[in-house]
DRENBA-279944 format. One record per residue (C-alpha): x, y, z. Coordinates in steps of 0.25 Angstrom, whole numbers, padded with zeros to 4 digits, always signed. Layout:
# residues N
XYZ;...
***
This chain:
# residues 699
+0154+0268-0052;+0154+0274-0068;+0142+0282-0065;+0147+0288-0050;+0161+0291-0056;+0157+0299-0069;+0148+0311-0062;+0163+0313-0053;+0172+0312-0062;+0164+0320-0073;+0163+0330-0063;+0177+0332-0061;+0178+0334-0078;+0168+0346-0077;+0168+0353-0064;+0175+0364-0071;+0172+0363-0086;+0157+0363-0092;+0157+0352-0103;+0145+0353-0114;+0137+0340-0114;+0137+0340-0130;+0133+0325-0131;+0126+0313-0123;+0129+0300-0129;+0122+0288-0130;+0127+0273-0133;+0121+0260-0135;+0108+0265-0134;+0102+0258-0145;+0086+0256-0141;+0085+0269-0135;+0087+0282-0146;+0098+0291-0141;+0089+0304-0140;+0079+0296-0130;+0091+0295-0121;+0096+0310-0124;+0080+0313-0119;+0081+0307-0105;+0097+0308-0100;+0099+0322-0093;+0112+0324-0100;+0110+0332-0111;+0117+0336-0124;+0122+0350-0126;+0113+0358-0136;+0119+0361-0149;+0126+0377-0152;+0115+0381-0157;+0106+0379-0148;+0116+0384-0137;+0119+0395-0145;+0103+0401-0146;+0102+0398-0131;+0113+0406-0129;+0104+0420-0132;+0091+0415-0132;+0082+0405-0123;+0082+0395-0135;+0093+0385-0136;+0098+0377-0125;+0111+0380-0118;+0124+0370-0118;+0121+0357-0109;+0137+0352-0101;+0139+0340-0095;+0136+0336-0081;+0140+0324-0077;+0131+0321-0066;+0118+0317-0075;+0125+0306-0081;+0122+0296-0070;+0110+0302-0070;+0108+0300-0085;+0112+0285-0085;+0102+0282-0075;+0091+0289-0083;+0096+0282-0096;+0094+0268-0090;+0080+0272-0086;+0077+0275-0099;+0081+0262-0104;+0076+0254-0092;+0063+0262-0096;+0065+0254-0110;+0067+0240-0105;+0082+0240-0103;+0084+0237-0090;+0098+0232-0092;+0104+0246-0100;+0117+0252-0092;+0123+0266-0095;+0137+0269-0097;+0139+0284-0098;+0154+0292-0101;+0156+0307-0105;+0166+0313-0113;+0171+0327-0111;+0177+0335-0120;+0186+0343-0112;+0192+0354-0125;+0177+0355-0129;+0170+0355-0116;+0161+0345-0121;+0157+0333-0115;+0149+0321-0120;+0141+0310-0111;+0140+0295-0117;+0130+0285-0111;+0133+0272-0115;+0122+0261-0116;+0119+0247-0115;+0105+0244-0115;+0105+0229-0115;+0094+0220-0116;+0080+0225-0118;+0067+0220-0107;+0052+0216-0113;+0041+0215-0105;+0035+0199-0102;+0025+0203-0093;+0017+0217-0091;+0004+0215-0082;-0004+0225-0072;-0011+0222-0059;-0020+0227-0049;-0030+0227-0059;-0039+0215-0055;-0051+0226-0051;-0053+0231-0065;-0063+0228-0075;-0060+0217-0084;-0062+0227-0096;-0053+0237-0090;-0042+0227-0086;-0044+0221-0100;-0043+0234-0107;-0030+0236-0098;-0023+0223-0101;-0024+0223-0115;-0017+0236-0117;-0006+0234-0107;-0003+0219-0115;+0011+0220-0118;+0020+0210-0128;+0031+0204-0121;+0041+0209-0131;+0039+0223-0129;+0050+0228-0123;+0048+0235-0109;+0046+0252-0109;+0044+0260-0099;+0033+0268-0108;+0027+0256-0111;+0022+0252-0099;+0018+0266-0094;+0008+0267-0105;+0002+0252-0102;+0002+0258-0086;-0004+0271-0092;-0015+0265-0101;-0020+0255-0089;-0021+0266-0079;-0027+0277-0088;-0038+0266-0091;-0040+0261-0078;-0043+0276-0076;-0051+0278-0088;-0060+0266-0083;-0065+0269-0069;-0052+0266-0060;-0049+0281-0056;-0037+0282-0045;-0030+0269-0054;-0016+0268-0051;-0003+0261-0055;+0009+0258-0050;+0023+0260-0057;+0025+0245-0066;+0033+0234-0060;+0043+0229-0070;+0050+0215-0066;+0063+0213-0075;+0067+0201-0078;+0081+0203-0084;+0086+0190-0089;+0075+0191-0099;+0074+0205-0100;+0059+0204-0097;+0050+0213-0090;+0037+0211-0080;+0029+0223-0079;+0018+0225-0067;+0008+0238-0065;+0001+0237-0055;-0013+0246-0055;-0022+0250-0044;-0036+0253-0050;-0044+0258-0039;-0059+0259-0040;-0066+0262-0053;-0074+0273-0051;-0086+0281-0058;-0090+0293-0058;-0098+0298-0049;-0103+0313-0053;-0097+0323-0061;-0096+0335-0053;-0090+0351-0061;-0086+0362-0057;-0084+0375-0065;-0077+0387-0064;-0073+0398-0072;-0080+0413-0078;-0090+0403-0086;-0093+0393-0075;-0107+0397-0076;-0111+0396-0088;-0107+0381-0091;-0115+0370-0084;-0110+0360-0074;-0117+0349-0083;-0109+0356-0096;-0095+0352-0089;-0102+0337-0087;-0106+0335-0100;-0093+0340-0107;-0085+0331-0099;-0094+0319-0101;-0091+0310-0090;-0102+0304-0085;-0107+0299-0069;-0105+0285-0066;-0094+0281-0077;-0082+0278-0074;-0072+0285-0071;-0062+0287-0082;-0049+0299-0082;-0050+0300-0098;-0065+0304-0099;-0059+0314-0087;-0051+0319-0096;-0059+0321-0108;-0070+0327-0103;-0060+0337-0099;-0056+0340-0112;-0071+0341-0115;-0071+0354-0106;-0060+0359-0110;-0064+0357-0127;-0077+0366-0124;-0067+0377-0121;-0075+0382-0110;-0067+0378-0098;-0054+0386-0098;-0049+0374-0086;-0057+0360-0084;-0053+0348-0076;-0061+0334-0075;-0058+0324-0064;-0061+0315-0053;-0064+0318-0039;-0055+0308-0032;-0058+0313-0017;-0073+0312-0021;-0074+0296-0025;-0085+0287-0018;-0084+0273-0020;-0080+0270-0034;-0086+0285-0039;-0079+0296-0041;-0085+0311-0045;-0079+0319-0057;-0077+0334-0054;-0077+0344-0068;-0071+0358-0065;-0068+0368-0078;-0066+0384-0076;-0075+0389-0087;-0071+0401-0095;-0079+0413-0104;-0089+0409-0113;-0086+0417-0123;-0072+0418-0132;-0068+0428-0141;-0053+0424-0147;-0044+0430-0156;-0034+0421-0165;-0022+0424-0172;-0022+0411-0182;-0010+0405-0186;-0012+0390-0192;-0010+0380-0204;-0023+0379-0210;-0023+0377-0225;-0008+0372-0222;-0005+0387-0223;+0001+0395-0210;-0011+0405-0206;-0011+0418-0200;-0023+0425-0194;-0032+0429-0185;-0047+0425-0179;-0056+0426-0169;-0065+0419-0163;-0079+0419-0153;-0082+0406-0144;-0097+0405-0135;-0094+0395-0126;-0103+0386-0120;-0113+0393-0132;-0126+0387-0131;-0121+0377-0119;-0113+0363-0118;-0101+0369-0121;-0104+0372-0135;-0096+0383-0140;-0100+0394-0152;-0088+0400-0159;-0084+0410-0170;-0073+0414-0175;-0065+0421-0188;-0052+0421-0193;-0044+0425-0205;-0031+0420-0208;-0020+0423-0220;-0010+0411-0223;+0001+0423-0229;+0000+0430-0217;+0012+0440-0219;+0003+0445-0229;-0009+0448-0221;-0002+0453-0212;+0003+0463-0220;-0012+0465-0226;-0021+0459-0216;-0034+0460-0225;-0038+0445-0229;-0044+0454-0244;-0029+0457-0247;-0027+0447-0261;-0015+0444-0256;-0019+0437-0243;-0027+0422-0242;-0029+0415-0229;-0042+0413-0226;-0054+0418-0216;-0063+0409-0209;-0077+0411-0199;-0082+0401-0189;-0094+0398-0181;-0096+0385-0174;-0101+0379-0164;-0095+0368-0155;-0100+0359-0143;-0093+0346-0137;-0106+0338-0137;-0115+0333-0147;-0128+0323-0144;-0123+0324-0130;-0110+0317-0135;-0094+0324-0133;-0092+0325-0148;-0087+0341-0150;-0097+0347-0161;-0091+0357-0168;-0100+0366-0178;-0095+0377-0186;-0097+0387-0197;-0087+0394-0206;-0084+0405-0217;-0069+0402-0223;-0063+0411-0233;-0049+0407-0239;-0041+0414-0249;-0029+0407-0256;-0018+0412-0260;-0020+0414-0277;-0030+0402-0277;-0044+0404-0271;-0053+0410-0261;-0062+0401-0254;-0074+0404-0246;-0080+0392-0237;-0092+0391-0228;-0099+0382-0219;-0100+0372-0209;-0094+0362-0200;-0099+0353-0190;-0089+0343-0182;-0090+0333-0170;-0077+0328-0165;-0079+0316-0155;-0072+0311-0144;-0064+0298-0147;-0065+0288-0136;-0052+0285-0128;-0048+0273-0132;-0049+0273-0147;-0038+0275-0157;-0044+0288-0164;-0043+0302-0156;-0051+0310-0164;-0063+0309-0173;-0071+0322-0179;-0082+0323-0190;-0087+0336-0196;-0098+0339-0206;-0095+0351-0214;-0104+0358-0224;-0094+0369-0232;-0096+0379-0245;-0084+0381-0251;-0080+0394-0261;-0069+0394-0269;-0063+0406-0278;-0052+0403-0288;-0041+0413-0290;-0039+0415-0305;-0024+0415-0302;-0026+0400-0297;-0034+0396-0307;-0025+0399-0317;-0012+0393-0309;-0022+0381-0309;-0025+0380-0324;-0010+0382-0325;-0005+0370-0317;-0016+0360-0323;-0014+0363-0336;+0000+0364-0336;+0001+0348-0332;-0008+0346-0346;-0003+0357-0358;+0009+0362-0361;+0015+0376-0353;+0012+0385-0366;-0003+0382-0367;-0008+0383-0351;-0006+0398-0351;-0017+0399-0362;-0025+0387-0358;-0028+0393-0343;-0032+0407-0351;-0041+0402-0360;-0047+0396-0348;-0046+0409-0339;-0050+0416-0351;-0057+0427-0343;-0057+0421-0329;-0057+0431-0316;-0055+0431-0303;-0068+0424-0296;-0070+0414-0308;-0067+0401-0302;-0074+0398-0289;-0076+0385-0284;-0089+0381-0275;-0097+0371-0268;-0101+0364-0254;-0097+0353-0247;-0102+0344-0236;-0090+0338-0228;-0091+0326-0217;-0079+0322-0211;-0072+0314-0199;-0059+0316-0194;-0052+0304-0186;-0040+0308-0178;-0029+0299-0170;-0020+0308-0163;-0009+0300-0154;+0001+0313-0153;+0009+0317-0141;+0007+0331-0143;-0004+0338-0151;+0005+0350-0155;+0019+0346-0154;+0017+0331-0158;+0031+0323-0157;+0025+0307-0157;+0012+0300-0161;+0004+0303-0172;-0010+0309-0179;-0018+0304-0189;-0030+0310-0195;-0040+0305-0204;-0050+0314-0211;-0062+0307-0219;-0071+0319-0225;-0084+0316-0235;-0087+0328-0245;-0100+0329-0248;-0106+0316-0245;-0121+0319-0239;-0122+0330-0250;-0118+0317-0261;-0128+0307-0254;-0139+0316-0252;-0137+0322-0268;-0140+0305-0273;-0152+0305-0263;-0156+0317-0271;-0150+0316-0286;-0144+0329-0285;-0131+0332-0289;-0120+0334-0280;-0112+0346-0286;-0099+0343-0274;-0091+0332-0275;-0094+0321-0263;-0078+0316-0257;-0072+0311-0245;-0059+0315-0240;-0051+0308-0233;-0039+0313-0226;-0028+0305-0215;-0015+0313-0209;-0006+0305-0200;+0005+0311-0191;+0015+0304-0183;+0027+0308-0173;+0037+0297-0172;+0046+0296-0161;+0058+0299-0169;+0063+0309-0160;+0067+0307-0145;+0064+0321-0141;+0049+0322-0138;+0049+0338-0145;+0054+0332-0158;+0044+0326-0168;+0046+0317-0183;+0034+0316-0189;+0026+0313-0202;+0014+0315-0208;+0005+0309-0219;-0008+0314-0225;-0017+0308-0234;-0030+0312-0240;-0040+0309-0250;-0052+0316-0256;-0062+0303-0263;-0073+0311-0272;-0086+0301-0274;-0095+0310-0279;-0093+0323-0289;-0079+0330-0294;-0069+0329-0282;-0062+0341-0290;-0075+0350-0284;-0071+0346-0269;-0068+0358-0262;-0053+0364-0260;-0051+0364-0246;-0056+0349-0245;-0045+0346-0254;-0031+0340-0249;-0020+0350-0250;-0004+0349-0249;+0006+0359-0245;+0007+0369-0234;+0013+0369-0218;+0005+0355-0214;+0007+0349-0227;+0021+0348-0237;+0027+0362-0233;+0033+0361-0245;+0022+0367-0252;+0014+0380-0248;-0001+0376-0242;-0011+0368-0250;+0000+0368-0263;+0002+0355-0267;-0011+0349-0275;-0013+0338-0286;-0005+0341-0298;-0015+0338-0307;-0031+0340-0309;-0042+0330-0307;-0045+0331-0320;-0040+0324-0333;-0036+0336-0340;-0031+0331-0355;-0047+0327-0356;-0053+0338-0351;-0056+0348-0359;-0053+0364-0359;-0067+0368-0355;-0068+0355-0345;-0054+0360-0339;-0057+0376-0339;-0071+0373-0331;-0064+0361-0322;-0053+0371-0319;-0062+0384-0317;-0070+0376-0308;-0063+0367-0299;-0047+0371-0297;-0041+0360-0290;-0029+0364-0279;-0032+0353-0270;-0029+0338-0271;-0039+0325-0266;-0026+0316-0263;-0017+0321-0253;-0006+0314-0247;+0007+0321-0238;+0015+0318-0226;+0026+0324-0219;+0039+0320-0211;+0043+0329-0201;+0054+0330-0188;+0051+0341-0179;+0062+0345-0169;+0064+0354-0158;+0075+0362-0159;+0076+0374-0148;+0066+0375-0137;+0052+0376-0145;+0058+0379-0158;+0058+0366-0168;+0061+0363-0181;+0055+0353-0192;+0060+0345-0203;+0049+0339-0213;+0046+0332-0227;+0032+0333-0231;+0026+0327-0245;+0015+0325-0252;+0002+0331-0262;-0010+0331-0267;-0019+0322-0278;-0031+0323-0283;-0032+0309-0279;-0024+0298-0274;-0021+0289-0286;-0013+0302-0291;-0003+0301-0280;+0010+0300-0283;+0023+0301-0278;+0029+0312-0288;+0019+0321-0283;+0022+0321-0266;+0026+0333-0264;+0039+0334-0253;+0044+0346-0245;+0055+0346-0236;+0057+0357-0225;+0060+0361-0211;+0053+0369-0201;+0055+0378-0189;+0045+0375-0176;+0041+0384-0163;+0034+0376-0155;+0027+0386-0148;+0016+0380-0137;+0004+0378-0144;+0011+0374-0157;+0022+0376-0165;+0025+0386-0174;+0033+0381-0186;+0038+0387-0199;+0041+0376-0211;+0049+0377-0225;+0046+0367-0233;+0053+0364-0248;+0048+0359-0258;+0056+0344-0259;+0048+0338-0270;+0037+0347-0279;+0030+0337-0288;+0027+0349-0295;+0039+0354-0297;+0051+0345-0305;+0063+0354-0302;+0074+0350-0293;+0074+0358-0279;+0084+0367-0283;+0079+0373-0295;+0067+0377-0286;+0066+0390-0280;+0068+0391-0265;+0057+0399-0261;+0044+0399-0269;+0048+0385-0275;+0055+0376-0263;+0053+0382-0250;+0039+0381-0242;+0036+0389-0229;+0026+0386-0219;+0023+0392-0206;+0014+0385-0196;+0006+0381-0184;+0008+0368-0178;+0015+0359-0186;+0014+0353-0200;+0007+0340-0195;
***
């Protein structure tokens, strides 16, 4: 009777006047987080005057919300749903407005009481006799289900969803399920649960069958689109491998449509034929970029080009070359756009390679490639690195832990030139933790007595074998809001060049290492809303020397801090080690000029950061972001300590733009090991404030 009388009496209150809903109201719900239900009722509250306000002349915003008494009924049958869908099968709804008559407001309360909540006693599945004691095994020992699990609706979908997806995955093709039975036993506010499954035959494939369309449909074979998708005759049928030798196709990038199925009308008896159909495009590719990324931890801006022969040489191996040149102050090149200009660093960088996705007849992508890089820093160094790089990055079976596993080989010459500018601000920050003030400016002159420009170079060449491990449980690969990634990266340096100089007796004039690197990101459901995010991040990583000076290891295998993807306090790769690997106070000043001279150190072998960050939704696809990111660099990690973390605090404005967001970040300076003073005896800009701009987001 409440619920018939309120739509008719409401209605009378505002036939004639409009009342702004400015709030929806929830009581008594204590298990269930009010934003959850704000999600799911169709009431919704009134937008705040800002947002009212930019709606009113733009298309950004979001206009007032009134008050319509008719979706209350509505909305407390959807709010018992919801908590029914929970395991409270006993939760009533009372709601009540108020309206504000002088203000023209009005206000909807939904009063709550959620009672007792139901846990599962029995959860079992039928129609399943006809499977195979392995399959019904494998079945039964992931829908087990402790009794004092309480009873959600989710839960039980994604035990209904793994058994059919297996069942389909294992031969039983057309499986099917019905909706689950649930029996309530309310005195004991227990719950019997009953899926009932009907399997079907199990069937194998009989042939594999293609089709191809397309302007280059004749210069890929029929026994290509088979090989790449890698299903064989006579297996079982299973709609994951369907699916991945799809992705197959479309990773050879010569299909611009592919689809892999089965051909249902076509089954006889328990086989069933598999029909491959792709639209294959040009061979050839020719594609201009403008570059716009984070590499280096620095916002870059450029442009490239880039050549691909598809197909080259056949079984979908493709040959590419491309170039690009990018500068990381790119208001500056723009207004000179000549990569000579003194006053510009980015970098320039050539590639050949070539890529197929088989190797010994096996799907594990093989990647080969060569490369030229020239980088100029600002008022540190020029580098110049050359070689190459082989990789194989497997396919993972389905049903392990890990989602992605790469391993590289990569022989690289690296040059380094040593600006005398740097090399003196270097002197000067060593020396000045070891002599007094007065006698560093004479020191580092006596030592630079008549050092030029092209003085201090650093060379060598290094062999690199690594594997990278990744597990990858994201919802969303750009725009991430739960789960998490983690990443472990496990790198020798030098090794085979270290055993075969003991087989020989020669000496080994690079340093032999491993590098060992882990970064984990996780989402946490703190927020209701599916477009906003809380995450944090922490990365860790160690350089172990076992062989020769680990001081001779080259820069850009060293761990750095600072920049858009690391503590945005600090401009990119700012923060390293405070002090040198060296023991100073015993070396003398013909051991520290030639050390110095040699083997400037601006990269740490300890590294250790992380990151808390909330990312909101604000209007429409505009965001914004809050974070606190710490951390630094050692020269090992029995010198960390915890005067030295680094903090930055900040904010940051998002466009999430649809194939990433776009996001500019001002980061201060919280905490500056190297600097005593208090926050507000620092400058704000040059000596507080950080800005970033970026592709994608920090982590």
């Amino acid at each position: 009777m409440l619920l018939l009388n309120i739509p008719i009496v409401a209605q009378q209150l505002v036939d004639d006047i409009k009342y702004e809903l400015e709030g929806v109201l929830f009581h008594g719900n204590s298990s269930i987080p009010t934003g959850e239900l704000e999600q799911v009722v169709l009431s919704k509250e009134s937008p705040n005057w800002i947002s009212k306000f930019i709606n009113s002349f733009t298309s950004f915003g979001a206009s007032a919300v009134y008050f319509d008494s008719l979706l209350i009924p509505t909305d407390v049958s959807i709010i018992k749903d919801y908590y029914k869908a929970k395991g409270f099968f006993k939760s009533l709804v009372f709601p009540k407005y108020e309206l504000d008559k002088e203000n023209k407001s009005a206000v909807v309360i939904y009063n709550i009481q959620e009672k007792e909540r139901a846990s599962f006693r029995t959860f079992s599945f039928t129609g399943l006799d006809s499977v195979p004691d392995e399959v019904k095994k494998e079945i039964f020992n992931h829908i087990e289900t402790d009794t004092s699990q309480y009873f959600i609706n989710t839960y039980v979908e994604e035990k209904k969803n793994y058994a059919i997806n297996y069942l389909k995955n294992n031969g039983f093709m057309l499986a099917k399920v019905d909706p689950p039975i649930v029996y309530i036993d309310t005195l004991i506010n227990k719950v019997d649960l009953e899926i009932n499954f009907y399997t079907g035959n199990r069937y194998k494939i009989s042939e594999i069958r293609t089709v191809r369309r397309g302007p280059g449909k004749d210069l890929v074979e029929d026994d290509l689109l088979k090989k790449l998708v890698n299903i064989r005759q006579w297996q079982y049928y299973s709609n994951y491998e369907l699916q991945r030798g799809q992705i197959r196709l479309y990773r050879s990038n010569l299909f611009t449509s592919a689809l892999v199925n089965a051909e249902i009308n076509d089954t006889s008896g328990n086989q069933v034929p598999i029909l491959i159909s792709a639209d294959i495009g040009l061979m050839n590719e020719l594609s201009p970029e403008i570059i716009m990324n984070n590499e280096d931890d620095q916002f870059n801006l450029g442009l490239s080009a880039n050549y691909t022969r598809k197909n080259f040489l056949g079984d979908a191996r493709k040959f590419s070359v491309g170039a690009s040149i990018a500068a990381q102050n790119f208001t500056e090149f723009i207004k000179h756009p000549s990569f000579a200009d003194s006053a510009i660093y980015g970098y320039t960088d050539t590639r050949i390679g070539i890529e197929q996705p088989f190797i010994f007849g096996e799907p594990i992508n093989t990647k080969f490639e060569t490369y030229v890089t020239f980088q100029k820093r600002k008022e540190e160094y020029n580098s110049f690195l050359y070689g190459g790089k082989i990789s194989f990055d497997f396919e993972v079976p389905q049903y392990i832990y890990m989602t992605g596993l790469n391993v590289y080989l990569n022989l690289e010459r690296s040059e380094y030139d040593y600006k005398l500018s740097y090399i003196k601000n270097s002197f000067h920050s060593f020396m000045a933790n070891f002599f007094p003030a007065e006698d560093v400016d004479s020191l580092v002159s006596q030592i630079l007595f008549g050092a030029t420009e092209g003085d201090f170079r650093s060379r060598s060449t290094n062999m690199l074998i690594g594997v990278n491990l990744i597990l990858n449980r994201l919802n969303d690969f750009f725009f991430p809001t739960r789960g998490f990634l983690s990443t472990l990266n496990i790198e020798d340096g030098n090794g085979i060049p270290y055993l075969i100089s003991k087989v020989s007796g020669d000496q080994l004039d690079v340093p032999s290492y491993i590098k060992i690197q882990s970064t984990t990101s996780v989402y946490l459901p703190f927020y209701t809303d599916k477009e906003d995010a809380f995450a944090v991040k922490l990365r860790v990583g160690q350089i172990f020397t076992y062989s020769g000076d680990k001081s001779e290891i080259p820069l850009n295998q060293r761990f750095y801090a600072g920049g858009s993807n690391s503590i945005r306090g600090w401009a990119s790769r700012e923060l390293v080690p405070l002090s040198p690997i060296f023991n100073l106070t015993s070396t003398n000043l013909d051991q520290l000029e030639s050390f110095l001279i040699r083997r400037t150190i601006p990269g740490g072998f300890f590294l250790f950061e992380g990151s808390v960050e909330t990312r909101n939704r604000l209007i429409g696809q505009i965001g914004s972001a809050l974070f606190v990111d710490y951390g630094n660099t050692w020269n090992n990690y029995s010198e960390f300590r915890f005067d030295q973390i680094a903090v930055a605090i900040g904010f940051g404005i998002r466009y999430y733009s649809d194939f990433a967001p776009i996001r500019i970040d001002f980061g201060f300076k919280a905490f500056d090991p190297e600097d005593s003073r208090a926050f507000y005896k620092k400058r704000f800009f040059g000596e507080l404030l950080q800005f970033h701009v970026g592709i994608g987001e920090a982590f």
